[in-house]
C-alpha positions in Angstrom: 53.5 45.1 -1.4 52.6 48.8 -3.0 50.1 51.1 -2.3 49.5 54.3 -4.5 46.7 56.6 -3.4 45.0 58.9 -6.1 42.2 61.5 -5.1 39.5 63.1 -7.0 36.4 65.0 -7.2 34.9 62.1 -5.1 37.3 61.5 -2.9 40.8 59.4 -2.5 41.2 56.1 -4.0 44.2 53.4 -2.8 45.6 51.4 -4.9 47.3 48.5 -3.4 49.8 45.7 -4.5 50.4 42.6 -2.3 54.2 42.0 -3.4 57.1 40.3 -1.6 59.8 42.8 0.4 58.2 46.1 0.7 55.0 47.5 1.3 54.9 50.8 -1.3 53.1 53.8 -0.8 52.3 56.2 -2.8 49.9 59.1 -1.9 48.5 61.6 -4.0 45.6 63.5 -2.4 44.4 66.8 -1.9 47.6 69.2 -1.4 49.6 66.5 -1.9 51.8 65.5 -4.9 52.0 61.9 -6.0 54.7 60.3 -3.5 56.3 57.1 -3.1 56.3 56.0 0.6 58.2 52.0 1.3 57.2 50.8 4.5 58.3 46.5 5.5 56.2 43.6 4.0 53.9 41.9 6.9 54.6 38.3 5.4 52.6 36.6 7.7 49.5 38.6 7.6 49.9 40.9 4.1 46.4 42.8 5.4 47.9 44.3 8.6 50.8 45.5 6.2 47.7 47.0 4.1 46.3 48.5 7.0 49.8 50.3 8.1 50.3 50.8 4.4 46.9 53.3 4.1 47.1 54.5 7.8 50.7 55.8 6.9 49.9 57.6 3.7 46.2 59.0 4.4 46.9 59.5 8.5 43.4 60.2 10.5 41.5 59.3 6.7 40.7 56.2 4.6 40.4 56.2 0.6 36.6 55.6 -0.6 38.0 53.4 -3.6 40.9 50.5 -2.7 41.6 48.3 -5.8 43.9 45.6 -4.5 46.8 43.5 -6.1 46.7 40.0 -4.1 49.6 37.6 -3.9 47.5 35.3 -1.4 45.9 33.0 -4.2 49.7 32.6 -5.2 51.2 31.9 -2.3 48.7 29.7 -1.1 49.4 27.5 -4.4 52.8 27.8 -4.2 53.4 26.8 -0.6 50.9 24.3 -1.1 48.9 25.8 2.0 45.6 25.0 0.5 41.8 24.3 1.7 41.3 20.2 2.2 39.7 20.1 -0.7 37.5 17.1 -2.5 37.1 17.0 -6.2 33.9 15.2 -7.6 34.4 13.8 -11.4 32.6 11.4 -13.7 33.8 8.1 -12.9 36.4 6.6 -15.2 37.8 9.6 -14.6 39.4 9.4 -11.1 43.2 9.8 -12.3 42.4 13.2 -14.5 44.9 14.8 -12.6 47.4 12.5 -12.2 47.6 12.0 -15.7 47.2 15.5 -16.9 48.9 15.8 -20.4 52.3 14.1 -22.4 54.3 17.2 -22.3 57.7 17.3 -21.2 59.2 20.1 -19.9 62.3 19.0 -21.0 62.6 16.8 -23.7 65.4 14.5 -22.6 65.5 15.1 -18.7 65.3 11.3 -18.0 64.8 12.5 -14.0 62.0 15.4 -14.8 59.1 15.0 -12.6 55.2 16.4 -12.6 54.2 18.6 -10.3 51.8 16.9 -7.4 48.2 17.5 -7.9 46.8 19.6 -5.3 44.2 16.9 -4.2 45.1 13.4 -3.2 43.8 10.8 -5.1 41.4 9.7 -1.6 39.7 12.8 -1.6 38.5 12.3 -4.9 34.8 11.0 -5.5 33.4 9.5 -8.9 30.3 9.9 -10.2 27.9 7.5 -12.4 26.7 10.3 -15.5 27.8 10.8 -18.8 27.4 13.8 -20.9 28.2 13.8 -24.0 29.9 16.3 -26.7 26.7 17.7 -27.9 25.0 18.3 -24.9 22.8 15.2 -24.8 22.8 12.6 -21.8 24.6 9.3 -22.1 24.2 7.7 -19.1 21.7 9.4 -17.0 22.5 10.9 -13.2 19.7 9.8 -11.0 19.1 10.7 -7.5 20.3 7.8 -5.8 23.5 8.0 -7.5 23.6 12.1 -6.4 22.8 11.1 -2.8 25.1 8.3 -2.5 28.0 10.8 -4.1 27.3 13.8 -1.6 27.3 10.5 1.3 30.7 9.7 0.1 32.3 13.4 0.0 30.9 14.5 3.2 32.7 11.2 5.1 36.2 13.4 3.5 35.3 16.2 5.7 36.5 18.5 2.9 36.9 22.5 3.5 35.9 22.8 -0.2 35.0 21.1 -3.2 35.8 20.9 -6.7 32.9 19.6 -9.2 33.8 18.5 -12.6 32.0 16.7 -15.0 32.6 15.3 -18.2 31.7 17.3 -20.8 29.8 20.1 -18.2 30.4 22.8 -20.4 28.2 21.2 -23.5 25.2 20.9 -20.8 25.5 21.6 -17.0 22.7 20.0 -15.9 24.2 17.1 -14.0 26.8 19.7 -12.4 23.9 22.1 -11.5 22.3 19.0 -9.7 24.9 17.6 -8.2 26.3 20.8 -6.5 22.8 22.1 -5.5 22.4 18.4 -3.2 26.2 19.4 -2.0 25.6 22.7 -0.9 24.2 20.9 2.2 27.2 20.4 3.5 27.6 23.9 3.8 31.5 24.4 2.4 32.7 26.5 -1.0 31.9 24.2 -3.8 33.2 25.3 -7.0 31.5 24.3 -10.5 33.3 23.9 -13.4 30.8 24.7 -15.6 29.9 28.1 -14.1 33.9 28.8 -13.7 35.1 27.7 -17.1 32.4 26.9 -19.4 35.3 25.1 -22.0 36.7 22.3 -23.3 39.6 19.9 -22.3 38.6 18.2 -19.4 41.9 17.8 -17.7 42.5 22.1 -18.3 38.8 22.5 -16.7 39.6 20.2 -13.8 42.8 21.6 -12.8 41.5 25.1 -13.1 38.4 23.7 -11.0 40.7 22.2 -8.5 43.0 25.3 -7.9 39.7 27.5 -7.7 38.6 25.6 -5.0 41.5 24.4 -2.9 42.3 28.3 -2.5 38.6 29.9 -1.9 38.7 29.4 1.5 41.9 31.1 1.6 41.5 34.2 -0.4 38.0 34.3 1.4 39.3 34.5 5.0 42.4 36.6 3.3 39.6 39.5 2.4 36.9 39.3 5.2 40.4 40.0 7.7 40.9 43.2 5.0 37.5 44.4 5.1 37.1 44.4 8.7 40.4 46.1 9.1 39.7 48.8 6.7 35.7 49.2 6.8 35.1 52.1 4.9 36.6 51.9 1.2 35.0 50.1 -1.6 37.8 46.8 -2.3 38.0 45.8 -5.2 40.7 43.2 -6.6 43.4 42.8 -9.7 42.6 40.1 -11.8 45.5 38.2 -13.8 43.7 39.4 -16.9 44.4 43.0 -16.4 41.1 44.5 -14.8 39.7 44.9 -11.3 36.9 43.0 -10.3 34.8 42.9 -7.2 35.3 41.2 -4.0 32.7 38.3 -3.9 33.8 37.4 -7.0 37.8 37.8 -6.4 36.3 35.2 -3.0 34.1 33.0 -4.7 36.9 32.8 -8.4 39.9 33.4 -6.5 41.9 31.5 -9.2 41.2 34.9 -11.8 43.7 36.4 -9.0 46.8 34.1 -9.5 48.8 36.7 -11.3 47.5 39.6 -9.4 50.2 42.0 -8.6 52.1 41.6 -11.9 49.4 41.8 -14.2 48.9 45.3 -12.6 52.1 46.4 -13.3 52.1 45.1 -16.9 48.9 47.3 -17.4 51.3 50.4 -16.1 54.0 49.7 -18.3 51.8 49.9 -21.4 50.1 53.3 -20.3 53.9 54.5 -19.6 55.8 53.0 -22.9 52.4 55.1 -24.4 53.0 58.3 -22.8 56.6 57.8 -23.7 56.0 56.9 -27.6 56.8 53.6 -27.7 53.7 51.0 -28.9 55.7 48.0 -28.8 57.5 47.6 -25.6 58.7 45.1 -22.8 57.9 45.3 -19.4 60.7 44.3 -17.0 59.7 44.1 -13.4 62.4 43.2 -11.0 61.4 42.9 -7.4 63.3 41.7 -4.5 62.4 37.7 -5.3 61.4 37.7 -8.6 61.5 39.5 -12.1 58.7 39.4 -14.7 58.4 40.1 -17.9 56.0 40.6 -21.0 55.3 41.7 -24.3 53.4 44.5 -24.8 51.8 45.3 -28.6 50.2 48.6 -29.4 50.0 49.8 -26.3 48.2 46.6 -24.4 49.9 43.0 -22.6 48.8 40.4 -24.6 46.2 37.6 -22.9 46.8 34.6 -22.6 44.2 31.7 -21.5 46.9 28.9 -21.1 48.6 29.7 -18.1 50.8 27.5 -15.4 51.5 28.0 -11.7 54.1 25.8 -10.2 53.3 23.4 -12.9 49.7 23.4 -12.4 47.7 24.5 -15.9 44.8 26.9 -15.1 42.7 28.7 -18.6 41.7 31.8 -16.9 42.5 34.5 -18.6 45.5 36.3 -18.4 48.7 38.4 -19.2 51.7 36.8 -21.1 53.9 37.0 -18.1 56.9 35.2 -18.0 58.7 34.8 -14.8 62.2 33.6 -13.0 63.3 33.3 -9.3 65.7 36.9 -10.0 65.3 39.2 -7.7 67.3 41.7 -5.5 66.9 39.1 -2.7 68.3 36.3 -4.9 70.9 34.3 -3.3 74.4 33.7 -4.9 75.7 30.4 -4.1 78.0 27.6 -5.6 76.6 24.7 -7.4 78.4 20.9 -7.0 80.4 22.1 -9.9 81.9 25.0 -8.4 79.8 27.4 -10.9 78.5 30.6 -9.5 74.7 30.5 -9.7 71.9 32.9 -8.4 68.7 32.6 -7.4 66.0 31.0 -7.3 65.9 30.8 -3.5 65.8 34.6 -2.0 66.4 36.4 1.2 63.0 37.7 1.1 62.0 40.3 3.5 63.0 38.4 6.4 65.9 38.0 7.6 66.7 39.8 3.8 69.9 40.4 1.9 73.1 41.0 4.2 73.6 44.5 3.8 69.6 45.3 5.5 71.3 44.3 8.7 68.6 42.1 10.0 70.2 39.1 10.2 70.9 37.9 6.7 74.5 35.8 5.7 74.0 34.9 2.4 75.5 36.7 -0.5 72.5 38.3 -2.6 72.0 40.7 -5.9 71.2 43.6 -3.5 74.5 43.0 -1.8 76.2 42.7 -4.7 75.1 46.5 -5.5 75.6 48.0 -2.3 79.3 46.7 -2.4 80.3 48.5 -6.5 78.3 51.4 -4.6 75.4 51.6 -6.9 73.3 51.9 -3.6 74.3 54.8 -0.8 74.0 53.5 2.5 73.8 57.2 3.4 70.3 57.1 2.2 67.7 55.9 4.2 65.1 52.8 2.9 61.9 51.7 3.6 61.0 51.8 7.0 63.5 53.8 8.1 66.3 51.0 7.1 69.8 51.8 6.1 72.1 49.5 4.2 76.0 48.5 5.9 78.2 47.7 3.1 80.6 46.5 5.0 77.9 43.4 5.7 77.4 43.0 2.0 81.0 42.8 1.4 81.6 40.1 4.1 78.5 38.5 2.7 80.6 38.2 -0.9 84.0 37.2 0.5 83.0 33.0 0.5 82.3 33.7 -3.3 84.7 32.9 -6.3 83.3 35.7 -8.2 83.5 39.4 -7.4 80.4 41.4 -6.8 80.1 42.1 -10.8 80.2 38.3 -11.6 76.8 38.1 -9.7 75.3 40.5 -11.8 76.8 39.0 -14.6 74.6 35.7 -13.6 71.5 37.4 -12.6 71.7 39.4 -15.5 72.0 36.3 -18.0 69.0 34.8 -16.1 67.0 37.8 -16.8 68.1 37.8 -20.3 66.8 34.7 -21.0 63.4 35.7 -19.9 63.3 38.7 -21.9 64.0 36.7 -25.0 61.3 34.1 -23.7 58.5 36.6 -24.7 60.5 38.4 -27.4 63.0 36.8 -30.0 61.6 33.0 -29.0 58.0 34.2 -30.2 59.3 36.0 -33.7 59.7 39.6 -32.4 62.6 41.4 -33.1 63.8 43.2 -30.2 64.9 46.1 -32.4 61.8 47.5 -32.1 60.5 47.4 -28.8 61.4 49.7 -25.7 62.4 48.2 -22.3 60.4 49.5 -19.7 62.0 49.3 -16.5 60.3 49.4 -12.9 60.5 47.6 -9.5 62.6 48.4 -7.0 65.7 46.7 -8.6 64.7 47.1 -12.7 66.2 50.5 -13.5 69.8 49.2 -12.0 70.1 46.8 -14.8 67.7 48.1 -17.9 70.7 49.5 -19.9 72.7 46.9 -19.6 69.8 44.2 -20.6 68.9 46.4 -23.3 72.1 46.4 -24.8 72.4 42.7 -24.7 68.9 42.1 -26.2 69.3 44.9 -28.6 66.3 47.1 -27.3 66.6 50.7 -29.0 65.5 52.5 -25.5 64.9 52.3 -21.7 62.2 53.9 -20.5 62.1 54.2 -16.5 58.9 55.8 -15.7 59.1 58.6 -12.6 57.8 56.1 -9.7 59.5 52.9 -10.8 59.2 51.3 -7.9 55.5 51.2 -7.1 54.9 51.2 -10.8 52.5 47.7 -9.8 50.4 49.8 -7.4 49.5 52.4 -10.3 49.1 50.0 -12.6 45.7 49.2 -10.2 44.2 52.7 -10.7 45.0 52.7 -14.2 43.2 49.0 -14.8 39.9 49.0 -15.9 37.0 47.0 -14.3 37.6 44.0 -16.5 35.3 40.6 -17.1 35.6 38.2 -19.7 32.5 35.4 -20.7 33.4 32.9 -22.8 31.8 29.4 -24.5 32.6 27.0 -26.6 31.6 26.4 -29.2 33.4 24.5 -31.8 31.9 25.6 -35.0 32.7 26.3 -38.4 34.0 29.9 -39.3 31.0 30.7 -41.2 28.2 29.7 -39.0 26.4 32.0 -37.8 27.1 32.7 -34.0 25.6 36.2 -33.8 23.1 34.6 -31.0 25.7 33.1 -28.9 27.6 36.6 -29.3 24.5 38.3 -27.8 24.4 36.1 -24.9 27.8 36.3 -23.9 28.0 40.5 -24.1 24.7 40.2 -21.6 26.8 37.7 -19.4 29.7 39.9 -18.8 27.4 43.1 -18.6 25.6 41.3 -16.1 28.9 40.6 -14.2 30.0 44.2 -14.0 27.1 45.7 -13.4 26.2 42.8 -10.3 29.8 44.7 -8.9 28.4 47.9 -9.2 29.7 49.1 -12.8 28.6 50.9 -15.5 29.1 49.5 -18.3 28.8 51.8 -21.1 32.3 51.3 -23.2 31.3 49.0 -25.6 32.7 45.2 -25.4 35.4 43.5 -27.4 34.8 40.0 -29.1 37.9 37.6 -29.0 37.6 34.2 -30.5 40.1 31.2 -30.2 40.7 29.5 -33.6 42.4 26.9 -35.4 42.8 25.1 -38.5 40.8 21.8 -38.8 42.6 18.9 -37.3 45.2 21.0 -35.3 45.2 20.4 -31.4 46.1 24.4 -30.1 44.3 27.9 -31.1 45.0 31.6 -31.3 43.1 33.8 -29.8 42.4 36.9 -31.7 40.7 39.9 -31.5 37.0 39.5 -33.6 36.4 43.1 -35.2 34.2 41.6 -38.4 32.5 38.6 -37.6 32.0 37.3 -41.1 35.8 37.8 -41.8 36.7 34.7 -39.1 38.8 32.7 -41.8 40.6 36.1 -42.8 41.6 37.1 -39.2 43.0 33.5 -38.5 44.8 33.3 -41.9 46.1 37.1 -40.8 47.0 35.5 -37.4 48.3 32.2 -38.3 50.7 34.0 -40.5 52.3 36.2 -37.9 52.4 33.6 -35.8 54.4 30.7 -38.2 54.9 32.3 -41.3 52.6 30.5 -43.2 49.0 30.1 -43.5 47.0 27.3 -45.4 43.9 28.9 -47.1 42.4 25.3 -48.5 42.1 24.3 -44.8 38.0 24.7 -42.9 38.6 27.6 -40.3 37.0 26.3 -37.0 35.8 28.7 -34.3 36.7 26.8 -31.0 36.0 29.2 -28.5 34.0 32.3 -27.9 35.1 35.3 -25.9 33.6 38.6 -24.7 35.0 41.3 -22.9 33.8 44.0 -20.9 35.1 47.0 -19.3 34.4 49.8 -17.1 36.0 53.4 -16.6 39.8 53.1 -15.0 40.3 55.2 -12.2 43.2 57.0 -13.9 43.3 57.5 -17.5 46.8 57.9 -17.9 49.8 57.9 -15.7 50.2 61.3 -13.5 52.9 63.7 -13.4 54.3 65.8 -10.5 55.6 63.4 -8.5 57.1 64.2 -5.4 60.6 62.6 -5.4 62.1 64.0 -2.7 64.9 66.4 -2.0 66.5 67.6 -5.0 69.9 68.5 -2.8 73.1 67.7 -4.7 75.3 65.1 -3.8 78.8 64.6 -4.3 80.4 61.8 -7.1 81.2 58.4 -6.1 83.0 55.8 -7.1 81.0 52.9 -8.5 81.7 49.3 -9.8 81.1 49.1 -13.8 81.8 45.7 -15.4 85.4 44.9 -14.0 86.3 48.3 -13.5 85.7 51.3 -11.5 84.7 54.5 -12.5 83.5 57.9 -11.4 79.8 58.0 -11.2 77.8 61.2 -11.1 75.1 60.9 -8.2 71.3 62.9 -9.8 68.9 63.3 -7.7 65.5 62.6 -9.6 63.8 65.2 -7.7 65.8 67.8 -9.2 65.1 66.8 -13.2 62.7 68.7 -14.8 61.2 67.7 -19.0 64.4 68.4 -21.1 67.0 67.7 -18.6 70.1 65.4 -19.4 72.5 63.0 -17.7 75.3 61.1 -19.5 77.0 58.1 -17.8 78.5 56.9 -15.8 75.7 58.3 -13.2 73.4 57.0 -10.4 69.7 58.8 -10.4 68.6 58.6 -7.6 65.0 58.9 -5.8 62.9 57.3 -2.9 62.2 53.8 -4.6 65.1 52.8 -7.0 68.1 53.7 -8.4 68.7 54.1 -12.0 72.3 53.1 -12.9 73.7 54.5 -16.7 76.9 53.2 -18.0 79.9 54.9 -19.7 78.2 57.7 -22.2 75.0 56.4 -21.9 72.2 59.7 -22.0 69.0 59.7 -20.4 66.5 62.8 -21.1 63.5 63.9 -18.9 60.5 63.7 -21.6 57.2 65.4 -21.1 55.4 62.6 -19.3 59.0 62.9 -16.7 59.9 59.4 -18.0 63.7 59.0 -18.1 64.4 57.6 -21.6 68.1 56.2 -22.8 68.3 55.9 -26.4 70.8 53.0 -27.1 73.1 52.8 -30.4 
């Protein structure tokens, strides 16, 4: 969980990021520099661990502004602690989600196994109705049919309900109907229609289904915030990149599914900017988990096809890969006496061995605090320190030394950053590796190396970079339709309506909404099954931009083919509370510190120990050295040189 707080003419503003160990703070206020603060993770209630979070850094005060990373809507899917929910359909179309689609995840896994739905097949109800694809009525829904459906889902006693239609998105009058004689029942009813106004009905349904099995979380999750912290104006990340309000981050909670990374994603663009770099990666390694993305001129690329735990939802959102490697990750031995780590973690509690709260099990964190690339002279978080000693006794039952778990995280982590990088075309050669969480700048030179980056670039909070990333995101909301017309039809009408939709959204969350909106539209050749979505500058160029596309994305394009427009897309945005990333940060004490011998590879070596405080623009360190400040650790190898830029990024050039 981070927190950074930012003031201005107006007042302060909190930024705050629900993560998984610590709770980050970061205060920058009126005579105050920018400052990274970690205090523990409140795991079973993350908005007392808020509370604390703002209470620590603005004592006796509370921000006017708190944009708000979430992990709720996440963990809610994950642990499967969900809403009882009942999901309302057309009938013939009971087993929607059972079925789902013919991928395999892996091709010739004879044992593989789909995910559970999140509702049971008894809590779903069919409906008599059929819409058809253009919008027209097939088989008409009449009110005896409506009344005998809302009869049959009030005897489920559902918390919440999910209301899907076939072919809702082409007209929603059934859905509009049918959820106006449910709202008697007085629960969260969710309509696909209003939530995702496109096609695939199995996509639409599952992203219907997760919206509403979750609202009654993320709603009770945010009235318990708001009534602990009155006073500030909450708003809340969305996965695409942008704030958004709080009645509609409680009524859409499933826009909030990759909160807190998509937050620091939008951070590591504005810092690979400020440090020159266009084309970058983002590596975020926290103490479960490590995420990653591909970042093009600047900006994380959005997706609309997104998973979690299996489950398909078409919100939008950032390309963000992730794997179960954290800090916390566990190293353990597998049947066939490999050493493997990950993906279960120590998490905060009882956490790895060397926190001294309890922990056994061997973990990453561990693995550093025994090669003494972590002091346990320095104090943590909430005042902990780390015993080495632990950590080494929690490594003894392991075949492998301390570096062999690296060696294993690292090649997990590897294999993520070529996920979005080398397995999509892009050469690695020309993008930076931007390195933040609390455990990312101990590996980014030696990932680098192995993917062939050219630089690192650790920005000067790493560890709460997912916390700035919230006052640097702006207000954000996306309308989209289908359509599924040819490129050269004219769609300038159904451009209009859409750019008054999302204005109307921002503005109904208080925003202005001046900066004028972008157009995206998902295409495809005739007859194939998947689009691209790409950015719509000239509207009567549709073909051209999808040939443009279509080559970067295969290598070929196939001009003879009809160009159809599938989907429509526009984009709005407000101001950002930050513009760029800040500078001055307050790092700590800049006293010097005596070498230390560290564990590199399979040797030892001499390590320089750098304060971070200390470094001004210019400075320079050559490996082997350890740069330390309040929220990570930056570890260089042998002759590897880091320089201070102007923006105080530390950036390693790599041969």
């Amino acid at each position: 969980m981070g927190l950074i707080v930012v003031s201005d003419e107006f007042g302060a503003c909190a930024g705050v990021d629900v993560g998984g160990t610590f709770t980050d703070v970061v205060v920058h206020g009126p005579g105050h520099r920018p400052k990274a603060v970690k205090v523990p993770t409140t795991p079973a209630n993350p908005a007392e661990g808020v509370q604390r979070g703002v209470e620590v850094s603005l004592p006796g005060g509370a921000p006017r502004l708190l944009p708000h990373g979430s992990t709720t809507a996440t963990n809610a899917v994950l642990e499967r602690k969900v809403a009882r929910t009942a999901f309302v359909t057309t009938a013939g179309f009971t087993d929607v989600l059972q079925i789902a689609r013919q991928n395999r995840p892996a091709l010739y896994d004879l044992s593989v196994t789909k995910p559970e739905p999140l509702i049971p097949r008894d809590m779903v109800v069919t409906v008599e109705e059929r819409m058809g694809p253009d919008g027209e009525p097939v088989i008409a829904l009449t009110d005896a049919e409506i009344e005998r459906a809302v009869a049959a889902v009030r005897e489920l006693e559902p918390e919440s309900i999910a209301v899907s239609l076939l072919f809702a998105y082409a007209c929603d009058d059934h859905e509009r109907r049918l959820c106006s004689a449910l709202a008697e029942l007085g629960v969260p009813i969710t309509r696909s229609s209003a939530l995702l106004p496109e096609f695939r009905e199995f996509e639409r349904a599952s992203t219907c289904v997760l919206n509403a099995a979750i609202e009654p979380v993320m709603h009770r999750y945010l009235s318990n915030l708001a009534s602990r912290l009155p006073e500030p104006t909450i708003t809340v990340m969305t996965s695409s990149g942008g704030t958004a309000g709080v009645d509609f981050a409680a009524t859409s909670p499933v826009h909030t599914l990759l909160s807190g990374p998509a937050a620091g994603v939008v951070a590591a663009g504005a810092v690979a900017r400020s440090a020159g770099f266009a084309d970058a990666i983002a590596f975020d390694m926290g103490g479960t988990s490590t995420d990653v993305c591909l970042i093009r001129d600047g900006h994380p690329e959005v997706s609309t096809a997104s998973e979690i735990a299996g489950l398909p939802f078409r919100t939008p959102a950032v390309g963000i890969h992730t794997v179960g490697a954290g800090g916390g990750s566990i190293a353990w031995v597998d049947a066939g006496g490999a050493l493997r780590v990950g993906p279960r973690s120590a998490g905060a509690d009882p956490g790895p061995a060397c926190y001294g709260s309890g922990g056994q099990e061997p973990t990453v964190t561990d693995a550093h605090c025994a090669l003494g690339h972590l002091d346990p002279a320095r104090e943590l978080g909430g005042g902990l320190r780390l015993d080495a000693d632990a950590a080494r006794r929690a490594l003894d039952g392991l075949p492998e030394s301390a570096a062999g778990v690296l060696a294993v995280v690292r090649a997990t982590m590897a294999r993520a950053l070529r996920k979005v990088s080398t397995e999509r075309g892009v050469d690695p050669a020309g993008l930076a590796l931007v390195a933040y969480g609390g455990a990312g700048p101990l590996h980014a030179t030696a990932l680098a190396r192995e993917l062939g980056c050219p630089a690192v670039v650790v920005p000067p909070a790493p560890g709460v970079l997912s916390a700035l990333g919230l006052l640097l995101a702006p207000p954000r909301f996306e309308a989209s339709r289908t359509v599924l017309a040819d490129a050269g039809d004219d769609l300038s009408q159904i451009w209009a309506e859409l750019a008054e939709e999302a204005h109307a959204e921002l503005e109904k969350q208080g925003v202005a909404t001046d900066i004028a909106p972008s157009k995206v539209a998902d295409m495809r050749y005739a007859g194939q099954s998947h689009e691209l979505r790409i950015d719509v500058v000239d509207e009567t160029g549709a073909a051209e931009l999808l040939h443009a596309a279509h080559r970067e994305a295969y290598g070929y394009e196939i001009r003879d083919e009809r160009v159809e427009v599938v989907t429509l897309r526009v984009v709005a945005r407000g101001e950002p509370v930050l513009a760029a990333p800040p500078g001055n940060w307050d790092q700590g004490s800049p006293e010097s510190k005596p070498d230390r011998e560290i564990g590199i590879g399979d040797r030892t070596a001499r390590a320089r120990v750098v304060p971070r405080a200390g470094l001004r623009p210019g400075d320079e360190i050559t490996g082997p050295a350890l740069v330390e400040q309040p929220d990570t650790t930056t570890l260089l190898g042998d002759g590897e040189v880091a320089v201070v830029d102007e923006a105080e990024n530390l950036v390693v050039r790599l041969a």
